[in-house]
N, C-alpha and C positions, 0 to 999 in steps of 0.2 A: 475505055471500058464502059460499057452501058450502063453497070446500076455502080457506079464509084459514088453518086450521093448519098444510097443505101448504106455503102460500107463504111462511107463517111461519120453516120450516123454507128451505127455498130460499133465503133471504134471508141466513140463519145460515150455511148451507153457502158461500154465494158470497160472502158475505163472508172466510170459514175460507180458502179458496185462492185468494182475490183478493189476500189478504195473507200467504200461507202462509210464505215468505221470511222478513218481519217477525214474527208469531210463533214462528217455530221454536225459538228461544233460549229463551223461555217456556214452551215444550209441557209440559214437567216438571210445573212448578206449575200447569198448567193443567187436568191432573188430578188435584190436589187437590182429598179436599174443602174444602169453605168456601173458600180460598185460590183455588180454580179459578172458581167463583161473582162473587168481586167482581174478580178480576183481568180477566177474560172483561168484565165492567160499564166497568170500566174504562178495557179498550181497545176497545169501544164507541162510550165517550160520547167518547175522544180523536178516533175517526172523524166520528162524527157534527157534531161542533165545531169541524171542521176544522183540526186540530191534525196529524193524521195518526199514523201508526202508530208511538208510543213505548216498546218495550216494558218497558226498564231503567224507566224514570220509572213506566208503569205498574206494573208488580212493585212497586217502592217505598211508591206511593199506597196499593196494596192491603193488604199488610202494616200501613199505619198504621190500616187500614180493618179489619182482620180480628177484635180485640177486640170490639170494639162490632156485628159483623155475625153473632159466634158467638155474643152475649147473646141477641138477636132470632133467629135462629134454634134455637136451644137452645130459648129459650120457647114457641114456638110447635109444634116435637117432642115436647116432652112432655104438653103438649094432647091433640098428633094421636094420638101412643102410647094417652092415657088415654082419649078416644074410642074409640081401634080396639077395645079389651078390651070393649065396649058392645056387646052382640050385633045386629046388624041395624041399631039404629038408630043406633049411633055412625060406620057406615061414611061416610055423608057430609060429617060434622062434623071424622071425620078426614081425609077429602080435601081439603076445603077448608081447614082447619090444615096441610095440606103445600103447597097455591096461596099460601097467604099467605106461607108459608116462603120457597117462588121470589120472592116479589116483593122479600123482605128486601133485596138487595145490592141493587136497581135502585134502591131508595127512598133507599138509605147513597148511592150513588153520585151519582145525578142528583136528589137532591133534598136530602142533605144531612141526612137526618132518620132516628133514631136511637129507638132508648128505645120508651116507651110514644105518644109523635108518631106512629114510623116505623112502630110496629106496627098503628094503626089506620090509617095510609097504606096499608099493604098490605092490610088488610081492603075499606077502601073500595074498592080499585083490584078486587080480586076479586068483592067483591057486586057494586057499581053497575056493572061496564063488560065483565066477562069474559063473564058470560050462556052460562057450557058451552063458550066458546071454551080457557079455559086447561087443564080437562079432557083436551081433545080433544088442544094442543097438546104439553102436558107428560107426560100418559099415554097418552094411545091411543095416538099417531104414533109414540113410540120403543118402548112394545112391540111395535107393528106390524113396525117394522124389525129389531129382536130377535130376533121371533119368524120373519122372515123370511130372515137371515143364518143364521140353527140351520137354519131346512126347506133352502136354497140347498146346504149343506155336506151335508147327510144324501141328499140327491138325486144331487148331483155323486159325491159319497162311492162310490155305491152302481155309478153309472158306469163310474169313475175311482179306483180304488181307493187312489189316490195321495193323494187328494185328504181321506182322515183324515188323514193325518198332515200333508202339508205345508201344509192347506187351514187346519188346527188352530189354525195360527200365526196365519194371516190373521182364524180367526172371531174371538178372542179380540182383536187390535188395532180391528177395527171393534166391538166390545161394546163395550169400552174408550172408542173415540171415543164413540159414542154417548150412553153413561152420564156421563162428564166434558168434552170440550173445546165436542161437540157441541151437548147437552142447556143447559150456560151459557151458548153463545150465541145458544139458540133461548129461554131463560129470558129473556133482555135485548131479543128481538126483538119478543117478546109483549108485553114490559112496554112498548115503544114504540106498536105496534099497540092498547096499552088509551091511550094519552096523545093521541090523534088526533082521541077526540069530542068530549076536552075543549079539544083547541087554537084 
């Protein structure tokens, strides 16, 4: 399907204010890094499971969760770091060391796998079933939107000249969404949308 990292995104979003009430308590940590990653997993896999939206109990889980999901990602950043320094030919190997990175918390959460297991879990789930989707997903689409909340302001701006300063506020809380509450729960949406060939 051509636009699946759109609706990828869609899915992350409606879920974000389907439940925005039950979240709010959370928002804090949910821009967190790491902490935002499995917490975001977390309350997730409570929806998905029909458990419904816990957010104390998820905070709690996550926390128990956050050692062992900053071992796995720590390992695999510094990978990505020592590729990226590889002129030309590292760029890929370090993109792909940052896909595997996103997969970390999904593989701690719903699958319960950790360590050097959970790190070739997230390998596989990137090689065999992403195919340029989680690319598309986890990079292009939010610098897309990035790059379009800066042009939206500098436009209006130029209009509206009110619109530096009090617009200012606003570009910087949707960057913010984007980069933390947003981006982990389109990280967990993907990771479901890769678990669908193999169900």
């Amino acid at each position: 399907m051509r636009f699946r990292a759109l609706l990828i995104w869609k899915r992350a979003i409606g879920f974000q204010l389907s439940h925005w009430t039950s979240l709010l308590p959370v928002v804090p940590f949910l821009c967190l890094p790491v902490v935002g990653d499995v917490l975001s997993s977390v309350l997730i896999r409570q929806k998905v499971h029909g458990a419904g939206i816990l957010p104390w109990e998820a905070l709690r889980r996550a926390w128990t969760l956050v050692p062992r999901l900053l071992a796995m990602k720590i390992y695999f950043e510094t990978i990505g770091l020592l590729w990226a320094l590889v002129p030309f030919y590292g760029i890929l190997p370090s993109i792909k060391h940052r896909l595997y990175w996103a997969m970390a918390s999904n593989v701690l959460v719903f699958e319960g796998l950790s360590g050097e297991v959970g790190r070739n879990r997230c390998r596989e789930l990137i090689e065999e079933f992403s195919r340029g989707l989680g690319i598309r997903t986890l990079n292009t689409v939010p610098s897309l939107l990035l790059t379009g909340f800066v042009i939206v302001w500098i436009v209006a701006g130029s209009v509206f000249e009110a619109v530096y300063s009090y617009g200012f506020g606003a570009l910087i809380f949707l960057s913010v969404w984007v980069v933390f509450p947003a981006s982990s729960a389109v990280n967990t949406f993907f990771y479901l949308e890769l678990l669908e060939p193999q169900a």
